[in-house]
PyMOL commands that place a pseudoatom at each C-alpha (Angstrom):
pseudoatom trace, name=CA, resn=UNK, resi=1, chain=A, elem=C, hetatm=0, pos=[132.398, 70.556, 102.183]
pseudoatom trace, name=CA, resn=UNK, resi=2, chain=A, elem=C, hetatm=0, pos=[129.518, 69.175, 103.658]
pseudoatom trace, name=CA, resn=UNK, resi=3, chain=A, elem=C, hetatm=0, pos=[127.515, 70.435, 100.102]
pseudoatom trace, name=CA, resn=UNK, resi=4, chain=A, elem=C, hetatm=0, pos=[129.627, 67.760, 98.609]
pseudoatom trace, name=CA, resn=UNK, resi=5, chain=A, elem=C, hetatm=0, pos=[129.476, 65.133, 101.728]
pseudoatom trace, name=CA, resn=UNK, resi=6, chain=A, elem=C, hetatm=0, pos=[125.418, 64.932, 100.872]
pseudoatom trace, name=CA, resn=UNK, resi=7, chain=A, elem=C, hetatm=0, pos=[126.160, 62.843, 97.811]
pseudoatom trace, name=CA, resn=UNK, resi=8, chain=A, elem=C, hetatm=0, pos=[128.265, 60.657, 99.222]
pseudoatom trace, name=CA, resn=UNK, resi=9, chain=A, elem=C, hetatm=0, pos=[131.402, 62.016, 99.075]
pseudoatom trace, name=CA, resn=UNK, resi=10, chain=A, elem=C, hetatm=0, pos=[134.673, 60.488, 100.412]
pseudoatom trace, name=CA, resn=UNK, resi=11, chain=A, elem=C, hetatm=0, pos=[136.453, 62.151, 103.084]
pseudoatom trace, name=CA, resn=UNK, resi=12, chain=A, elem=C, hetatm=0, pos=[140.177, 61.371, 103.909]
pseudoatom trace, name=CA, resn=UNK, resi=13, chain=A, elem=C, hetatm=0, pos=[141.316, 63.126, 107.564]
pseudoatom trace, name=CA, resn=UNK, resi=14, chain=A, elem=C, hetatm=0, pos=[143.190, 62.274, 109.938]
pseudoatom trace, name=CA, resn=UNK, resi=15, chain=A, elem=C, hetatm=0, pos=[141.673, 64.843, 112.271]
pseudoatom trace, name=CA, resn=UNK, resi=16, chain=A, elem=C, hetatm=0, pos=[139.554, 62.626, 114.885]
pseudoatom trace, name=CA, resn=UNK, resi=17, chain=A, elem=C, hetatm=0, pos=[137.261, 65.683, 115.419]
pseudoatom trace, name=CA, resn=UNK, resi=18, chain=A, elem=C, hetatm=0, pos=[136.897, 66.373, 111.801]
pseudoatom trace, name=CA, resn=UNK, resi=19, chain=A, elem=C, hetatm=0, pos=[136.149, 62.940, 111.497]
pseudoatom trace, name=CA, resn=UNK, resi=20, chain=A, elem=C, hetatm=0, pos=[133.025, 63.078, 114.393]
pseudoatom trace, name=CA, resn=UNK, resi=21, chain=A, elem=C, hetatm=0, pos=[131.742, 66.404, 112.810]
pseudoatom trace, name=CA, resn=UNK, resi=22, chain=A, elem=C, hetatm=0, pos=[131.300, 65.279, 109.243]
pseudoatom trace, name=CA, resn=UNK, resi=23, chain=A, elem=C, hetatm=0, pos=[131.260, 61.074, 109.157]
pseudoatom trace, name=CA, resn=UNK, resi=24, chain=A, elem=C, hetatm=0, pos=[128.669, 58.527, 109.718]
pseudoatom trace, name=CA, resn=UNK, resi=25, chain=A, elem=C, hetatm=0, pos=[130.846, 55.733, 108.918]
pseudoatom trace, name=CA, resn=UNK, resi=26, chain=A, elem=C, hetatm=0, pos=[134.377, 55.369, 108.973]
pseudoatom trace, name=CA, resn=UNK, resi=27, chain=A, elem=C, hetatm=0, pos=[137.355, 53.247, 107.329]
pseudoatom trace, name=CA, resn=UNK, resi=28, chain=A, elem=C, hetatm=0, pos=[140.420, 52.853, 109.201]
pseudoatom trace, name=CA, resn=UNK, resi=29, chain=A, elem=C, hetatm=0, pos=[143.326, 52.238, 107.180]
pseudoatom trace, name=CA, resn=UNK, resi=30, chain=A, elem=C, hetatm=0, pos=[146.838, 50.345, 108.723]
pseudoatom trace, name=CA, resn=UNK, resi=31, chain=A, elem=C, hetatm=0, pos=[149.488, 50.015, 106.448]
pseudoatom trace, name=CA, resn=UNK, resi=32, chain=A, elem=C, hetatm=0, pos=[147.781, 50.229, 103.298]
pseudoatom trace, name=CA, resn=UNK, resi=33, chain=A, elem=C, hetatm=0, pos=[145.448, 47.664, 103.959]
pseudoatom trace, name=CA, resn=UNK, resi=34, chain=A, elem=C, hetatm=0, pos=[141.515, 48.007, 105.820]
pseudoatom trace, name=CA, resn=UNK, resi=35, chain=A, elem=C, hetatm=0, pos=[141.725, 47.750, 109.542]
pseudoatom trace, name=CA, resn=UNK, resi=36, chain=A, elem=C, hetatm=0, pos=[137.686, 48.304, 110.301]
pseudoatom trace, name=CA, resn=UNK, resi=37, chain=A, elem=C, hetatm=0, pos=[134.964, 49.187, 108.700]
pseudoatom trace, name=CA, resn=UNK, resi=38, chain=A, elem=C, hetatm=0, pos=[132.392, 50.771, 111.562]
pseudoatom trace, name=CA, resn=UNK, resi=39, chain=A, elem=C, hetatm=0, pos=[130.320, 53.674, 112.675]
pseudoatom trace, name=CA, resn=UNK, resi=40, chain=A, elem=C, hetatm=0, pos=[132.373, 56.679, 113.927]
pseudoatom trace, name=CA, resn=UNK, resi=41, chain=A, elem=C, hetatm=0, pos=[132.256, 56.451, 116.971]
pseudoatom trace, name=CA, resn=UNK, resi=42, chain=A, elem=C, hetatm=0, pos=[133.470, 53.213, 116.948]
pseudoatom trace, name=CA, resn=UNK, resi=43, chain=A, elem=C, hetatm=0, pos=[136.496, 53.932, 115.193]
pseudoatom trace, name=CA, resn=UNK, resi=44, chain=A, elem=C, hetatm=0, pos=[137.194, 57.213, 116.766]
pseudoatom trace, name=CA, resn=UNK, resi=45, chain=A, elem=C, hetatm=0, pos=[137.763, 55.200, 119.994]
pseudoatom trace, name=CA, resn=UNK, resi=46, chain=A, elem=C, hetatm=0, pos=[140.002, 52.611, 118.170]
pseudoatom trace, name=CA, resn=UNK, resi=47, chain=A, elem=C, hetatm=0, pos=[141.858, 55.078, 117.066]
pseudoatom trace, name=CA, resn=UNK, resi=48, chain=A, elem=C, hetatm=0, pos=[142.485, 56.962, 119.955]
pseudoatom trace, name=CA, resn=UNK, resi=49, chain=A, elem=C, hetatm=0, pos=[143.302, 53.410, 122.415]
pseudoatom trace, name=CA, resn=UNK, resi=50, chain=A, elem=C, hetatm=0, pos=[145.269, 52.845, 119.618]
pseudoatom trace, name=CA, resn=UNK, resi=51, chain=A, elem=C, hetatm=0, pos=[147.625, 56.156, 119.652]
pseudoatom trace, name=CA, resn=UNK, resi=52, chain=A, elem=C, hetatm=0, pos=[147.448, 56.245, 123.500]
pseudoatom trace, name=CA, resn=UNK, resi=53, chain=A, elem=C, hetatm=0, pos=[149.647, 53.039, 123.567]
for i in range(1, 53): cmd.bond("trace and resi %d" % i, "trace and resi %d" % (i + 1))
show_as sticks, trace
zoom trace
């Protein structure tokens, strides 16, 4: 997998630790549509407040 990531691959996961291992940037999707656009971290943490609700 990460072979592949070095050409700039797309990864879809929804496995936050996945996500930190092999992502430098990250697209969160809500419904369909583009929630944020941001480094990993960033988005990671998003996505965790948000499921902690």
């Amino acid at each position: 997998m990460m072979e592949l990531m070095k050409g700039g691959t797309t990864v879809l996961s929804h496995s936050l630790k996945q996500i930190e291992e092999m992502c430098d940037c990250v697209i969160r999707l809500d419904n369909h549509k583009i929630k944020m656009i941001e480094e990993t971290k960033e988005v990671c943490k998003a996505c965790e407040e948000y499921w902690a609700k």
